[in-house]
C-alpha angles and dihedrals in degrees: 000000000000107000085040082064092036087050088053102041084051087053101051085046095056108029104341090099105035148174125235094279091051120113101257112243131250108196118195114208116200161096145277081318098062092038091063096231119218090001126089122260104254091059091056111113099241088066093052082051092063094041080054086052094036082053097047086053085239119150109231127111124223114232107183114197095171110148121198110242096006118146125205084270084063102060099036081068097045095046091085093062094043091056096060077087136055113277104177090167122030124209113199113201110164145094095080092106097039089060085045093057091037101242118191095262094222087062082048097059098040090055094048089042095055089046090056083040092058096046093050095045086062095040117012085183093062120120122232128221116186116192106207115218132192131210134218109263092249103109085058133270094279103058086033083060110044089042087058093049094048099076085055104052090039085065102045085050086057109035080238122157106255125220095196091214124355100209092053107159093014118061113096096014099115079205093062101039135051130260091276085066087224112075121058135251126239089263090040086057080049084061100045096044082064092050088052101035076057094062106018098046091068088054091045087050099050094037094056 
């Protein structure tokens, strides 16, 4: 958790906060999946998603903000100090933990939707990336439903760019994910990157 502070503060220091010729900046919001638990940082999917931009010769820079173990409240919390840099797209990665620990969904929403207020409030011209989840049936059909539907009509609200669910492919597959069954391995983060070049490259191109 340290050196992930220590890696932002760094980045607002050096590029967060930037002038015209400076590269724009993608910040990815999220939890243990962005994170890249259990991985190192380098293997998380949000940095594969900067070598795919530094291939492609485009000028944005990858923040990743993602927290182990952080809820939408979270990051509601956290958004403010974010914000003391440029975000010109915004990739929003929570609400995973907040299904696990079965989290009154309207608590949920308002939490996501002041996080998309706030960035908006400090650039209106920011583009928003929302990274749909899904949770285990467990905490019965109903709240398995509405949480999945969430992400959707979170989207739509916002005029956001939905990835329907972010572990495509790799939920549920004990080869692409690590003993606890639930975070990915560094080939399962290969796989989501895919899933989120997919969404996220059409807004880069049309933001540069």
């Amino acid at each position: 958790m340290k050196k992930l502070f220590l890696f932002i503060l760094l980045a607002m220091a050096t590029g967060f906060s930037r002038v015209d010729d400076d590269p724009k900046i993608v910040l990815f919001l999220g939890d243990s999946l962005a994170a890249g638990y259990g991985l190192q940082g380098s293997q998380a999917f949000p940095a594969l998603i900067q070598q795919k931009i530094d291939a492609q010769g485009w000028s944005f820079k990858v923040i990743n903000a993602g927290l182990s173990g952080d809820t939408s409240a979270g990051g509601l919390r956290r958004i403010d100090w974010l914000l003391r840099g440029q975000v010109d797209v915004l990739v929003l990665e929570l609400g995973a933990n907040d299904g696990l620990r079965g989290i009154d969904l309207a608590t949920t929403r308002a939490n996501l939707q002041g996080i998309i207020d706030k960035v908006k409030a400090k650039n209106p011209q920011v583009r928003v990336v929302i990274a749909g989840m899904m949770v285990p049936p467990n905490l019965g059909q109903t709240y398995t439903r509405d949480f999945r539907n969430l992400f959707p009509e979170l989207a739509r609200r916002n005029q956001a760019v939905l990835i329907p669910f972010l572990l495509e492919g790799v939920a549920g597959d004990p080869k692409l994910n690590l003993p606890d069954g639930i975070h990915p391995t560094a080939e399962g983060h290969r796989i989501v990157a895919e899933t989120v070049w997919t969404h996220l490259s059409p807004v880069l191109r049309a933001a540069r």
